[in-house]
N, CA, C and O of each residue as an XYZ file, in Angstrom:
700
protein
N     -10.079     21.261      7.525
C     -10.807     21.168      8.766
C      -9.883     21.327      9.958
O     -10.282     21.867     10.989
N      -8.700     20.880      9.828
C      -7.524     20.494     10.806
C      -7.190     22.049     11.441
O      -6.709     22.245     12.557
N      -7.621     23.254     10.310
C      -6.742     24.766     10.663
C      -8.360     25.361     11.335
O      -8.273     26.277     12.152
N      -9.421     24.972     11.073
C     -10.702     25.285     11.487
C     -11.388     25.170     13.040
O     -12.145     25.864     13.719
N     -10.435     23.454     13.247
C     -10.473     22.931     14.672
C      -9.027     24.069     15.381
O      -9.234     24.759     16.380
N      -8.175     24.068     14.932
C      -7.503     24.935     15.792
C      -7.793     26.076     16.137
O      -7.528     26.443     17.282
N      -8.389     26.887     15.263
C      -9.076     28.115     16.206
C     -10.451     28.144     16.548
O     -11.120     29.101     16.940
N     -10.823     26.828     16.324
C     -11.913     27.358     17.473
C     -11.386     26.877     18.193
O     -11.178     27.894     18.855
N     -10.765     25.894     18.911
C      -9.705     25.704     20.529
C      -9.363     26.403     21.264
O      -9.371     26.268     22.487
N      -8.780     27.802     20.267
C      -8.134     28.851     20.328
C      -9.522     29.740     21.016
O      -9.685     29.978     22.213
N     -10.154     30.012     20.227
C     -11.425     30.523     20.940
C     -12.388     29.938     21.932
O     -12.869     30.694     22.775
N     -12.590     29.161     21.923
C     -12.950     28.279     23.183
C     -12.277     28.620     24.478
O     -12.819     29.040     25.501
N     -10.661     28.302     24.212
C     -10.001     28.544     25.349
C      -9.907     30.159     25.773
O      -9.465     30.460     26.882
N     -10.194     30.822     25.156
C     -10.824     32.182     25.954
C     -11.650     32.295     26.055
O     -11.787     33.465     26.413
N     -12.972     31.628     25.965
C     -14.312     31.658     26.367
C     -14.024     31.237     27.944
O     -14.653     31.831     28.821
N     -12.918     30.044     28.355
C     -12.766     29.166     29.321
C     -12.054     30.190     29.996
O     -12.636     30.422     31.056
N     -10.987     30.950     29.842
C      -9.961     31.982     30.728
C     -10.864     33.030     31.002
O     -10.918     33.475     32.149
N     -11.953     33.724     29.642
C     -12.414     35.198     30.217
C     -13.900     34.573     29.610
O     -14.088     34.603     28.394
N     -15.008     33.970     30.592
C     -16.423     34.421     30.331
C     -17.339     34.840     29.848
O     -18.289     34.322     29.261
N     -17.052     35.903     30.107
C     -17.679     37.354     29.915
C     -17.515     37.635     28.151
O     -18.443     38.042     27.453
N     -16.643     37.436     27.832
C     -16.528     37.265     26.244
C     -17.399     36.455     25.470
O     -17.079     36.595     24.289
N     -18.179     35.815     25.570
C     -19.516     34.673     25.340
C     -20.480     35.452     25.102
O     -21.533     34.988     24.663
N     -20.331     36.776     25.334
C     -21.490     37.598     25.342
C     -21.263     37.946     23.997
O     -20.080     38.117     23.704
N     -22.325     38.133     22.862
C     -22.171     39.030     21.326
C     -21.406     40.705     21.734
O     -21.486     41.440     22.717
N     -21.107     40.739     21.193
C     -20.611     42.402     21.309
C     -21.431     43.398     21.919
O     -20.727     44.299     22.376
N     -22.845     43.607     22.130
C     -23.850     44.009     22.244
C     -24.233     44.250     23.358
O     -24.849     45.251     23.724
N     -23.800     43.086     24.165
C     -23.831     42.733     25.510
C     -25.288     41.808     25.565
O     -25.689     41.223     26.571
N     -25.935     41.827     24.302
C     -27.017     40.627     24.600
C     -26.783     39.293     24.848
O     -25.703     38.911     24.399
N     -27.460     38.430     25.435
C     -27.526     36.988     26.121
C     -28.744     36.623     24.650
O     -28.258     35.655     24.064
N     -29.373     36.832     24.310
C     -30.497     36.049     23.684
C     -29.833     35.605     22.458
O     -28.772     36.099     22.076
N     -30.518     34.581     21.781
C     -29.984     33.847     20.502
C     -31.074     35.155     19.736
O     -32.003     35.829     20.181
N     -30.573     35.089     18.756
C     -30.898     36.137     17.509
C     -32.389     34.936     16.543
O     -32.068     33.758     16.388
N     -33.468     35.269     16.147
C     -34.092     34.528     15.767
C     -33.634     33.570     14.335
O     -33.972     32.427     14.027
N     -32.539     34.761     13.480
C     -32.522     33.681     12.195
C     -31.325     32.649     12.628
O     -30.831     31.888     11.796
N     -30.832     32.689     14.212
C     -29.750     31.363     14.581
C     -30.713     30.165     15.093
O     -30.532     28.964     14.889
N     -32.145     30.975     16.051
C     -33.167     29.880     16.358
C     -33.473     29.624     15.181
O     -34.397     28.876     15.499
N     -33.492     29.603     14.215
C     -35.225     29.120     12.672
C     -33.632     28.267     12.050
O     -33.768     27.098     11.692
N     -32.288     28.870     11.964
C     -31.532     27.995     11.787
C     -31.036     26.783     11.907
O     -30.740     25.933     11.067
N     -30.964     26.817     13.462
C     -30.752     25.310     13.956
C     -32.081     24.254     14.077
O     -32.188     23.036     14.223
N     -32.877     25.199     13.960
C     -34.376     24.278     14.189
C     -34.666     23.603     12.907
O     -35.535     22.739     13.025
N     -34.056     23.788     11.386
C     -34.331     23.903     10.298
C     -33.277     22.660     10.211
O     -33.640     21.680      9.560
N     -32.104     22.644     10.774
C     -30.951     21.744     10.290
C     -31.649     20.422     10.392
O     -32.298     20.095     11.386
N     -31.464     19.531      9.127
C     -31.789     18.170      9.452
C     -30.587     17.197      9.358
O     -29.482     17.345      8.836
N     -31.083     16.268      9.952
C     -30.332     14.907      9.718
C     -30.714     14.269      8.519
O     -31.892     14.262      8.160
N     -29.778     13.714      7.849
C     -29.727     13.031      6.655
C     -29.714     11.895      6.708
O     -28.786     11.527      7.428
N     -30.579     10.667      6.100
C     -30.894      9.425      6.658
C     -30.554      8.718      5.245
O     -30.448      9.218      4.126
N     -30.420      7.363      5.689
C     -29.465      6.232      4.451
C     -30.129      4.639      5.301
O     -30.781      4.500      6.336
N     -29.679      3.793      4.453
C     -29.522      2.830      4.735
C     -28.060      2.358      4.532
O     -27.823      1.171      4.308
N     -27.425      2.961      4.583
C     -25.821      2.974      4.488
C     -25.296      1.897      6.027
O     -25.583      2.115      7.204
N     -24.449      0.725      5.439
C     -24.342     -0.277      6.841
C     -22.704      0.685      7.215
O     -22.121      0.309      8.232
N     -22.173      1.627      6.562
C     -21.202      2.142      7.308
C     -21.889      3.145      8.143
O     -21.287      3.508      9.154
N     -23.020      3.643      7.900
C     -23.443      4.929      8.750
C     -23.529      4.133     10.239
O     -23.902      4.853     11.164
N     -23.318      3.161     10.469
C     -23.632      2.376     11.738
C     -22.853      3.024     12.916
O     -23.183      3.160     14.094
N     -21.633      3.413     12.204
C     -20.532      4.311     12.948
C     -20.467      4.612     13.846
O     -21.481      5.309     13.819
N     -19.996      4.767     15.101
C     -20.183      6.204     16.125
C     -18.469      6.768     16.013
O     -17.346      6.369     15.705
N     -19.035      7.697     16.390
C     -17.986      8.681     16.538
C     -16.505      8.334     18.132
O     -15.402      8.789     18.436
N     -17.532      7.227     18.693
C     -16.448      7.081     20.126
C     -16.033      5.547     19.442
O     -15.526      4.848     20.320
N     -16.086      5.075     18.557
C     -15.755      4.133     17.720
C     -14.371      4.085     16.995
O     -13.963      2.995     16.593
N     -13.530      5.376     16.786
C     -12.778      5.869     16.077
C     -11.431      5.328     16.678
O     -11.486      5.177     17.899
N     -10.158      4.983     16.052
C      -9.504      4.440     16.072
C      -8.246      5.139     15.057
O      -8.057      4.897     13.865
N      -7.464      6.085     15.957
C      -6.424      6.441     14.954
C      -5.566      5.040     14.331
O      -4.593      5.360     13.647
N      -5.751      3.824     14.448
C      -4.548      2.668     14.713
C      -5.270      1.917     13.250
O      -4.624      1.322     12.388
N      -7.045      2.173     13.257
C      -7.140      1.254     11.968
C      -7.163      2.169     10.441
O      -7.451      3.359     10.313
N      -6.807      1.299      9.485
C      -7.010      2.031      8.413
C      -7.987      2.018      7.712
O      -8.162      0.870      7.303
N      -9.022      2.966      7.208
C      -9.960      3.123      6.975
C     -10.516      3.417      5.671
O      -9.690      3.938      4.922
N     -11.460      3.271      5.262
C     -11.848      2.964      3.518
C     -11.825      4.932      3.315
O     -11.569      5.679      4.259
N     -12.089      5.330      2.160
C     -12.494      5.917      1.480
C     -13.893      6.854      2.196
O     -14.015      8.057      2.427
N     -14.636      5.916      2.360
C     -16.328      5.659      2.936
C     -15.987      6.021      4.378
O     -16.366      7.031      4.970
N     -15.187      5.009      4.868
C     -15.597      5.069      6.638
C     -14.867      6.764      7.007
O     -15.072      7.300      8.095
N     -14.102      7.364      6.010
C     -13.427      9.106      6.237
C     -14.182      9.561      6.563
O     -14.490     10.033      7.658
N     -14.708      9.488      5.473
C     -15.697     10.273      4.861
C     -17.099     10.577      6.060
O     -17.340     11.699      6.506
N     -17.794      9.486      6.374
C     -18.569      9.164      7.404
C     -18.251      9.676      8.645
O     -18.897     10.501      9.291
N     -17.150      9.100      8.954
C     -16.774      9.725     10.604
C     -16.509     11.372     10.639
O     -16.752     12.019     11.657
N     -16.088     11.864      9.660
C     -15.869     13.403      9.387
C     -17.207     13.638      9.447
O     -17.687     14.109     10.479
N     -18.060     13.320      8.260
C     -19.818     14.284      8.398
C     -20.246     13.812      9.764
O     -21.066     14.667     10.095
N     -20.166     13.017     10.659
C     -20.347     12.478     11.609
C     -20.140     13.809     12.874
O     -20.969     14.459     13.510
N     -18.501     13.817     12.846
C     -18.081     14.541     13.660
C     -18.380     16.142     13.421
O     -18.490     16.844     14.426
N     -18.477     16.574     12.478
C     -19.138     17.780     11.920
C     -20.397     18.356     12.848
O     -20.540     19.400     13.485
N     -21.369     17.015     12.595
C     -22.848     17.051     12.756
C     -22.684     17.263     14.601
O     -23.140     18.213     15.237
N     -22.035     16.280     15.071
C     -21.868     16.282     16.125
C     -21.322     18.050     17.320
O     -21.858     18.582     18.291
N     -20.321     18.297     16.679
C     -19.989     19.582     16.891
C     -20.910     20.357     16.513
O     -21.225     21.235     17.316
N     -21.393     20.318     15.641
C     -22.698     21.346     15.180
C     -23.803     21.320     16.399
O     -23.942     22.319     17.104
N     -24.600     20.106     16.619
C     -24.984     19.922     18.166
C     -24.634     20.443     19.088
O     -25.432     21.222     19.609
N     -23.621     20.302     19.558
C     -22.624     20.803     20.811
C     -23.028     22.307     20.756
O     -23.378     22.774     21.840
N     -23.037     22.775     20.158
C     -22.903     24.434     19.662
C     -24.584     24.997     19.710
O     -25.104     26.085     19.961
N     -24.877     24.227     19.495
C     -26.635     24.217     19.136
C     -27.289     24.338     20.844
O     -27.956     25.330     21.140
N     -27.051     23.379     21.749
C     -27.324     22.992     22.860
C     -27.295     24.276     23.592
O     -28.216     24.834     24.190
N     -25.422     24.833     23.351
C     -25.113     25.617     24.033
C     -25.826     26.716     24.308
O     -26.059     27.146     25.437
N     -26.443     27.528     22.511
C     -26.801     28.297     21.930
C     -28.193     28.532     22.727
O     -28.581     29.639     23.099
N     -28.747     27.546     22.890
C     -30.644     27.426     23.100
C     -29.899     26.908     24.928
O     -29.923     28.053     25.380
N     -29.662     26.551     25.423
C     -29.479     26.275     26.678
C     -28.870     27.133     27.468
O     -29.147     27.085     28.667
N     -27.719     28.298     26.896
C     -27.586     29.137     27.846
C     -27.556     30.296     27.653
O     -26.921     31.214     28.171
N     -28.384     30.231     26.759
C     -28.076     31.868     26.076
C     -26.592     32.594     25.508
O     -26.166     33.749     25.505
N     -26.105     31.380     25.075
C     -24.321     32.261     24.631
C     -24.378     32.221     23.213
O     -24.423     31.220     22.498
N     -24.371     33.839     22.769
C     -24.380     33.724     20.914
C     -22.704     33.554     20.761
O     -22.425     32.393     20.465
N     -21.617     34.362     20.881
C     -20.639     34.823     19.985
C     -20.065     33.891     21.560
O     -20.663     33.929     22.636
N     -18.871     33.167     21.295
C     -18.486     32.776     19.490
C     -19.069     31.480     19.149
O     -18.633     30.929     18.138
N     -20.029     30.879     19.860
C     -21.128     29.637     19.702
C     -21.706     29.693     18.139
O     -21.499     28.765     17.356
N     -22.408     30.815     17.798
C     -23.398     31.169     16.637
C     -22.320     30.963     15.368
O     -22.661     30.562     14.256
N     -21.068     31.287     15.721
C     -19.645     31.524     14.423
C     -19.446     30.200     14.835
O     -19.444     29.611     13.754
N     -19.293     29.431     15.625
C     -18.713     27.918     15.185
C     -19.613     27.500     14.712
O     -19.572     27.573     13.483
N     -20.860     26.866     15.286
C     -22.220     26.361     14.431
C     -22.126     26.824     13.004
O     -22.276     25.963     12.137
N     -21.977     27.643     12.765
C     -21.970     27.738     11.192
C     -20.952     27.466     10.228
O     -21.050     27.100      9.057
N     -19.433     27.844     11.311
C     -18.672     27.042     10.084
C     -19.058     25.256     10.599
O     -18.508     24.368      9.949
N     -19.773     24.961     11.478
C     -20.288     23.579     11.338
C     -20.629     23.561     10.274
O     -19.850     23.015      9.492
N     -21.707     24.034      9.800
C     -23.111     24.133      8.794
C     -22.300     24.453      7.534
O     -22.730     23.900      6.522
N     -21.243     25.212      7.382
C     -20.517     25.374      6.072
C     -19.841     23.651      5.862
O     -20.301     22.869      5.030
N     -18.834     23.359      6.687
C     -18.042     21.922      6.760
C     -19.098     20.729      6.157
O     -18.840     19.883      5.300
N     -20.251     20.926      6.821
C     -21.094     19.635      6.317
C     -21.742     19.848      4.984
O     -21.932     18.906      4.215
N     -22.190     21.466      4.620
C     -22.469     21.079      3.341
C     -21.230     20.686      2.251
O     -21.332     20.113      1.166
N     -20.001     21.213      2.947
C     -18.805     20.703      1.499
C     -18.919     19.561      1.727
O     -19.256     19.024      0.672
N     -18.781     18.383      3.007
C     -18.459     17.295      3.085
C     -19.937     16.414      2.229
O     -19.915     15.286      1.737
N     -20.978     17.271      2.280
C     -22.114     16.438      1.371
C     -22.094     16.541      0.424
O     -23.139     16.102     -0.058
N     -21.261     17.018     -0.488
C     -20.868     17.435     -1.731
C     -19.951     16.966     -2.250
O     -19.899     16.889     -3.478
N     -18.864     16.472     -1.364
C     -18.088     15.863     -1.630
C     -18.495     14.139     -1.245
O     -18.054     13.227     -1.945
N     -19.299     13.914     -0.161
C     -19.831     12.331     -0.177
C     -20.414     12.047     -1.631
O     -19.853     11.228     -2.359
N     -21.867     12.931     -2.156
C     -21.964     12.630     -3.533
C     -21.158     12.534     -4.856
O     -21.166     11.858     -5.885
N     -20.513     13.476     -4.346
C     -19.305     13.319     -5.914
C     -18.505     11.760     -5.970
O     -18.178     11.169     -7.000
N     -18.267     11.222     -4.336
C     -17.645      9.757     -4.434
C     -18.614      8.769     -4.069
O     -18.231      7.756     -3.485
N     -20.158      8.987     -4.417
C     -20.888      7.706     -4.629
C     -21.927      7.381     -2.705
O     -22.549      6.404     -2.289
N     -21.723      8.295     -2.287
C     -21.355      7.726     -0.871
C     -22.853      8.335      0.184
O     -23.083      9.506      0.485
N     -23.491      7.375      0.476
C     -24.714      7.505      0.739
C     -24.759      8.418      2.280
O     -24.040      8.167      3.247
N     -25.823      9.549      2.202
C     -25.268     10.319      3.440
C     -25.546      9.522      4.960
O     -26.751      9.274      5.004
N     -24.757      8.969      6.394
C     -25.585      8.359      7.243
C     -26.745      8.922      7.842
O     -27.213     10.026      7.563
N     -27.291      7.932      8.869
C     -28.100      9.098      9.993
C     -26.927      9.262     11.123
O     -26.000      8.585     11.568
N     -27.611     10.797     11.366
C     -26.370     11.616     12.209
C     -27.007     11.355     13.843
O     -27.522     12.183     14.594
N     -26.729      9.731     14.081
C     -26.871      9.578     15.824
C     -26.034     10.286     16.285
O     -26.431     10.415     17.443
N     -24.840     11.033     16.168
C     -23.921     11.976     16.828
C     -24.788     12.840     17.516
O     -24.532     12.993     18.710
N     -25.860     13.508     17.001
C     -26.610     14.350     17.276
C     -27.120     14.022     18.641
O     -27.111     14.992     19.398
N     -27.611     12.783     19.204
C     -28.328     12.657     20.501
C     -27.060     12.122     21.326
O     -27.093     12.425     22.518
N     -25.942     11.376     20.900
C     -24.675     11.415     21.504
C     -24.082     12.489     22.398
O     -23.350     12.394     23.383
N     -24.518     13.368     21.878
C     -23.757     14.994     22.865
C     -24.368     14.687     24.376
O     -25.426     14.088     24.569
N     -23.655     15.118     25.223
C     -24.225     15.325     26.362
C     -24.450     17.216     26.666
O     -23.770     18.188     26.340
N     -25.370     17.106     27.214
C     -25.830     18.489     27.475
C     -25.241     19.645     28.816
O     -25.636     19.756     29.977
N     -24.177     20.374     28.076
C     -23.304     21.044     29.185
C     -24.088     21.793     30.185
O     -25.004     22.482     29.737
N     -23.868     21.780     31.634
C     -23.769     22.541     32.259
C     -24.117     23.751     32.139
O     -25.218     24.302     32.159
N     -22.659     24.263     31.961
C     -22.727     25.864     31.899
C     -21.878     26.107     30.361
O     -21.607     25.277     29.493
N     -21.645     27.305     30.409
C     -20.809     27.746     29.354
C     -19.178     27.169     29.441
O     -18.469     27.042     28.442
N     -18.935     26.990     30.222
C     -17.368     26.696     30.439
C     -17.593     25.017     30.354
O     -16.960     24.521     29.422
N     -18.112     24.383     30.883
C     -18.266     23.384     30.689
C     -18.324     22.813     29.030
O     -17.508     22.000     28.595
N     -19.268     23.311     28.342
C     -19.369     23.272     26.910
C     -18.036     23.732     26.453
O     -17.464     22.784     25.916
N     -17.238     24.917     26.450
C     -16.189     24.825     26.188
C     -15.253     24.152     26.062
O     -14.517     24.070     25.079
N     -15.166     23.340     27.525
C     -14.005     22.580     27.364
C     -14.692     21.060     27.083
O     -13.885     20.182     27.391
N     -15.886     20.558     26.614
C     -16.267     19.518     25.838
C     -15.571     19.862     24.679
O     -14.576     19.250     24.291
N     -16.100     20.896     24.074
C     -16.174     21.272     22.691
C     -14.359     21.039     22.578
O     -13.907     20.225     21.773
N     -13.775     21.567     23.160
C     -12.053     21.494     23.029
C     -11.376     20.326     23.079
O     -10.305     20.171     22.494
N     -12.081     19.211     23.945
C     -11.666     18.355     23.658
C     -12.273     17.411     22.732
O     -11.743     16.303     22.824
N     -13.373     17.489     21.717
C     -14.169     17.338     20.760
C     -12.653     18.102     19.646
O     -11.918     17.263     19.126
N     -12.502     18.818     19.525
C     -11.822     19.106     18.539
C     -10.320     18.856     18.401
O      -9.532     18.876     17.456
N     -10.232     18.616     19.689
C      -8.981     17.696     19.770
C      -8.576     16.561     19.080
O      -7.633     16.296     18.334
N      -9.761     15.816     19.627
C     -10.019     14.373     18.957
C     -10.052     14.624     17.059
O      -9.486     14.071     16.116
N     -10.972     15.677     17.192
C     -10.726     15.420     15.515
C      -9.680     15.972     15.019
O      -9.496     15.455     13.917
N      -8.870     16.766     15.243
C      -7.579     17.148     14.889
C      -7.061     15.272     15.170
O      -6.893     14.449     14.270
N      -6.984     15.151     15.920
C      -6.309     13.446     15.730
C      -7.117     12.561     14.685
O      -6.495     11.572     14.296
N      -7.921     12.673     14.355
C      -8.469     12.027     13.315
C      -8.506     12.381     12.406
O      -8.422     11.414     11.649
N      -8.622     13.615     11.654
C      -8.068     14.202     10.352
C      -6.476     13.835      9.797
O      -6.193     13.286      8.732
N      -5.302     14.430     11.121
C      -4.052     13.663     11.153
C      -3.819     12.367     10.640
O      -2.748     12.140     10.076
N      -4.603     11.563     10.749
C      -4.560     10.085     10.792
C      -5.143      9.991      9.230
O      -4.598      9.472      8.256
N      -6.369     10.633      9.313
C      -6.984     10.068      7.530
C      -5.601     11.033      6.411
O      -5.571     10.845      5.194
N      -4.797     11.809      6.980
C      -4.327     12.642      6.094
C      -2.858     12.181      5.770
O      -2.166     12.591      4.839
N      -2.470     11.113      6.864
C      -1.618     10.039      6.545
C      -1.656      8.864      5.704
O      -0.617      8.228      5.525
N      -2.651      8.541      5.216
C      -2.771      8.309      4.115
C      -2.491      8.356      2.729
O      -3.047      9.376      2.321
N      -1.868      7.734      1.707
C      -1.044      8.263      0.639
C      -2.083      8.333     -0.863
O      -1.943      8.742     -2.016
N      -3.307      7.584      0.062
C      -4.064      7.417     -1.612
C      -5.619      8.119     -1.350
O      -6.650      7.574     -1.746
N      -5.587      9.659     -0.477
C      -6.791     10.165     -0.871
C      -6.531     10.778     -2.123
O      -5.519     11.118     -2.736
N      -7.743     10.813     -2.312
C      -8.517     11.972     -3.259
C      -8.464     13.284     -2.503
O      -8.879     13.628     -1.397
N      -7.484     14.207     -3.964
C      -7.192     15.219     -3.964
C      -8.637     16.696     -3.586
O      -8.383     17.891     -3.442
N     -10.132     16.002     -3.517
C     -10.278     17.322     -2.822
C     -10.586     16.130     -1.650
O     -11.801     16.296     -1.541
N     -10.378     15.441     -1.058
C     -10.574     15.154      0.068
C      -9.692     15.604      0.961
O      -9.877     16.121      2.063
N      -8.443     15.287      0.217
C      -7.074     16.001      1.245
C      -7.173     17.432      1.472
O      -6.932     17.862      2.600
N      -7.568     18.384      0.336
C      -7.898     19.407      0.121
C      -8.758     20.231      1.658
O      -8.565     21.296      2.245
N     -10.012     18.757      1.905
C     -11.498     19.080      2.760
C     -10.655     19.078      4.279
O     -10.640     20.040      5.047
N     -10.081     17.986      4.472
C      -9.154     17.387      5.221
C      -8.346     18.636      6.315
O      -8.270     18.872      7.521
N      -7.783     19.267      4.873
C      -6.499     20.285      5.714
C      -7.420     21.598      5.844
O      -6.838     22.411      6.563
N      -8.176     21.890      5.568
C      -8.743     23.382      5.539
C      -8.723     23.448      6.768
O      -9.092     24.475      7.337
């Protein structure tokens, strides 16, 4: 996740220097319908899980954290960025490179739900989702989103300091 957050930063931050690049190649502004039926389709996954209680502004590179609470704050932060991207998408008309992050959102959360079941681990509800605040403009969302991925680059760092994950977690971790 850690090499995933760096370029989109990377791309972000030329959305933020040159604009005009926000546009799909095409020069169209409109979202494409199978990105609308996409995001309209994404659900939240609901538990009675007392770790899903979580928030994401809760996070704490300083404590050490179970197995569970990784795990959580990652699909958390996933879901959350996935939002961010979503907002952007339907709020200002910006496909490329909005439509390509949202989806490696949508890729990240299905490994990370695949990997919550394989370790027992009940999926939360994704309040991240109404957490976002709703950007502005395009540049504005950008530099949320950058510093959104900032943060989780510091929080991946931190779970990856750790000496006793599970080998595809570290695996999920560094991608």
């Amino acid at each position: 996740m850690i090499r995933k957050m760096i370029s989109a930063i990377i791309i972000l931050t030329l959305i933020i220097a040159v604009p005009a690049i926000s546009l799909s190649a095409s020069g169209s502004d409109t979202v494409t319908s199978a990105t609308k039926q996409k995001t309209e389709n994404t659900a939240s996954p609901n538990s009675n899980n007392t770790t899903a209680n979580t928030k994401l502004s809760d996070f704490s590179a300083d404590i050490p954290y179970t197995l569970e609470e990784m795990l959580i704050y990652s699909i958390k932060d996933e879901y959350a960025a996935q939002a961010l991207y979503n907002k952007v998408i339907f709020n200002h008309d910006s496909q490329e490179p909005f439509e390509r992050l949202f989806q490696e959102e949508s890729d990240l959360i299905g490994q990370l739900t695949m990997i919550l079941a394989y370790h027992g681990i009940v999926l939360p509800d994704m309040t991240a989702i109404s957490e976002q605040p709703n950007p502005t403009s395009t540049r504005e969302a950008g530099l949320a989103a950058i510093r959104a991925e900032k943060i989780g680059i510091e929080m991946y760092m931190a779970f990856l300091a750790k000496n006793d994950l599970p080998d595809n977690v570290r695996v999920m971790f560094q991608q």
